[in-house]
TORKERO-501426 format. One record per residue (C-alpha): residue in one letter; x, y, z. Coordinates in steps of 0.25 Angstrom, whole numbers, padded with zeros to 4 digits, always signed. Example, Ala and Ser with C-alpha at 12.3 -4.5 7.8 and 13.67 -1.06 7.14 Angstrom:
<recs>
A+0049-0018+0031
S+0055-0004+0029
</recs>
This chain:
<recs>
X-0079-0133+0007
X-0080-0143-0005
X-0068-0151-0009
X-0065-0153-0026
X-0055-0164-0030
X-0055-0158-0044
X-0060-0146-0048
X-0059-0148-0062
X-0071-0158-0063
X-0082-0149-0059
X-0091-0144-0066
X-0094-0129-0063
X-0106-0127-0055
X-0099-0138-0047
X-0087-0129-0045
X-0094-0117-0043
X-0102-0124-0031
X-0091-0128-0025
X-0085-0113-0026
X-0097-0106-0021
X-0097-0115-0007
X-0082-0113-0006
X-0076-0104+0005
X-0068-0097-0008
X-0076-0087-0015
X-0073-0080-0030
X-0072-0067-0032
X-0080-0060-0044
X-0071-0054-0053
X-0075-0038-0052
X-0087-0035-0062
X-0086-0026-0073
X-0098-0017-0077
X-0101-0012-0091
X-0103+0001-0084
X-0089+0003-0081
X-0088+0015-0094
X-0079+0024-0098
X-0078+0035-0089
X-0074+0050-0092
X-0071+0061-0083
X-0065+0074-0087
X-0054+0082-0082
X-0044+0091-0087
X-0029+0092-0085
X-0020+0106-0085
X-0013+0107-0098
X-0004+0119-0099
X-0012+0131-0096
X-0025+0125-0099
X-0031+0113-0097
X-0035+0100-0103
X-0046+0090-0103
X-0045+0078-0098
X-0054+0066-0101
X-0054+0054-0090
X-0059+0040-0096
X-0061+0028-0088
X-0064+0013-0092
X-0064+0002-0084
X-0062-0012-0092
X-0061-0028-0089
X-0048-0031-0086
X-0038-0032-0074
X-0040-0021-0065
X-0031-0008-0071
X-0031+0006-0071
X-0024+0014-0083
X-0024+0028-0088
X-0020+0032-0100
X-0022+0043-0109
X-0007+0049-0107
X-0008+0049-0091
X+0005+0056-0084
X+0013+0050-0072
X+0004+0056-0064
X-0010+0051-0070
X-0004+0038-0070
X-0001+0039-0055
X-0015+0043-0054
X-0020+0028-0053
X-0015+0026-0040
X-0019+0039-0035
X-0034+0034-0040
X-0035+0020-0034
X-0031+0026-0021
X-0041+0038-0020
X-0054+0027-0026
X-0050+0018-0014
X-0049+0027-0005
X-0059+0036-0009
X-0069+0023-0007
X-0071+0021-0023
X-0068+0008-0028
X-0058+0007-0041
X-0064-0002-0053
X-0056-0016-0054
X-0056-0013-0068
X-0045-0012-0079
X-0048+0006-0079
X-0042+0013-0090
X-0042+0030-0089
X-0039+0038-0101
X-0036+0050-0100
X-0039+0060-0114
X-0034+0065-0122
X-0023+0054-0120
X-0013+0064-0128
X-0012+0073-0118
X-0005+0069-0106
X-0009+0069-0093
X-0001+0071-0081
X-0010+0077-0069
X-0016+0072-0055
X-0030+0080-0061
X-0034+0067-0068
X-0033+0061-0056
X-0049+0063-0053
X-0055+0061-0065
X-0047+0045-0067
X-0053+0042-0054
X-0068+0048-0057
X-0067+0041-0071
X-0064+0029-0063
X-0076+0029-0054
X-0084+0032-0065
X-0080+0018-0072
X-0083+0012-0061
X-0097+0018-0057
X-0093+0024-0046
X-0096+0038-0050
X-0108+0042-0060
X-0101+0045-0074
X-0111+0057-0075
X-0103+0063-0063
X-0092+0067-0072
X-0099+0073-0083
X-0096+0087-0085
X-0086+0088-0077
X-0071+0089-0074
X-0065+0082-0064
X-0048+0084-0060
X-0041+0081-0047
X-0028+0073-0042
X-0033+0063-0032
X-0024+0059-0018
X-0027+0044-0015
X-0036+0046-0003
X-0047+0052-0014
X-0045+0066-0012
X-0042+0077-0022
X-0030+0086-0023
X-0029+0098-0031
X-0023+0100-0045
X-0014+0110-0053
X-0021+0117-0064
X-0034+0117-0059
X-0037+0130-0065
X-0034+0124-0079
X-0043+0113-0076
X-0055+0123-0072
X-0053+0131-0087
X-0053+0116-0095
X-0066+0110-0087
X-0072+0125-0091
X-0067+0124-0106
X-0075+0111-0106
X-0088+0117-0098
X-0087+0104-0088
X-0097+0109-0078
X-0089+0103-0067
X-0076+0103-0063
X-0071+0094-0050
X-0057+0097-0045
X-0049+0095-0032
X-0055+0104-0020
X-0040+0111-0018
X-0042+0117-0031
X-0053+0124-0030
X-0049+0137-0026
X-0041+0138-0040
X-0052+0131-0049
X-0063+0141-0042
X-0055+0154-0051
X-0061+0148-0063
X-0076+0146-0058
X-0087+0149-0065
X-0100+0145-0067
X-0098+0134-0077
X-0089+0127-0070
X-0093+0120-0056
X-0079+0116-0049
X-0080+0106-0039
X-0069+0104-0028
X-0068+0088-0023
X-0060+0083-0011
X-0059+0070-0015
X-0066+0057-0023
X-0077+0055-0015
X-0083+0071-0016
X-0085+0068-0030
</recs>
């Protein structure tokens, strides 16, 4: 190993020599890629005896690793970041060591569900290129997540089914346990599609 008496008197290529034969190695600070864009996944919420679209955005910024959702989340939204972290990890996705900011619109309704549970999480591989942003499009995505990745069913899911069919998404994705009910809505334009968990998707 080499030995410096004072450090402050070399010159850089000097110092980096010394530091590149050294038995301590520097990290690289994580990268962040120009690709990282604003992600948006729809999803719907029940509202009364209807219900309303919902509009998940994503970006990913420099910064110190953070991850906030705004756009007048409920107790329960907010609660949902833990839930998220958990189901990527276990799951086998990796979450982005990235300041991520999720809005939810319109930010004048309130939100207080588990069925935007999915949609954060898809927004959020979809910043981070781990899922194809044109796997979203027309499509509607709702679902409460448990922290091993799997899905469990929500309340309301036959006003979810009318909103995605007001909007002629040609897709909706929901939890596997509410299929039976989602199924008395059918029709031919409108594909449901029941998912177990993050990695069916």
């Amino acid at each position: 190993m080499h030995t410096v008496n004072n450090p402050s008197k070399l010159c850089q290529p000097q110092l980096l020599t010394i530091l590149s034969h050294s038995r301590f190695k520097i990290k690289s600070p994580p990268l962040y890629t120009s690709a990282m864009k604003i992600s948006k996944v729809y999803s719907a919420i029940p509202y009364g005896y209807t219900g309303h679209l919902v509009t998940v955005e994503g970006d990913a910024t420099r910064g110190l690793p953070a991850f906030n959702i705004v756009g007048m989340p409920g107790k329960m939204i907010t609660e949902s970041r833990d839930r998220i972290r958990s189901a990527l990890r276990n799951s086998l996705f990796d979450f982005p060591r990235h300041k991520i900011i999720i809005n939810l619109a319109p930010a004048e309704l309130r939100k207080d569900s588990t069925h935007l549970d999915l949609p954060i999480t898809l927004a959020i591989l979809s910043l981070s290129q781990q899922l194809l942003a044109k796997d979203l499009q027309n499509r509607m995505f709702v679902g409460e997540l448990s922290l091993d990745g799997n899905l469990k069913p929500i309340k309301g899911i036959l006003n979810i089914v009318e909103t995605a069919k007001k909007y002629r998404f040609k897709q909706l994705i929901i939890p596997a346990g509410n299929m039976p009910q989602a199924t008395l809505l059918a029709d031919n334009n409108l594909d449901i599609i029941p998912a177990h968990n993050l990695r069916e998707l």
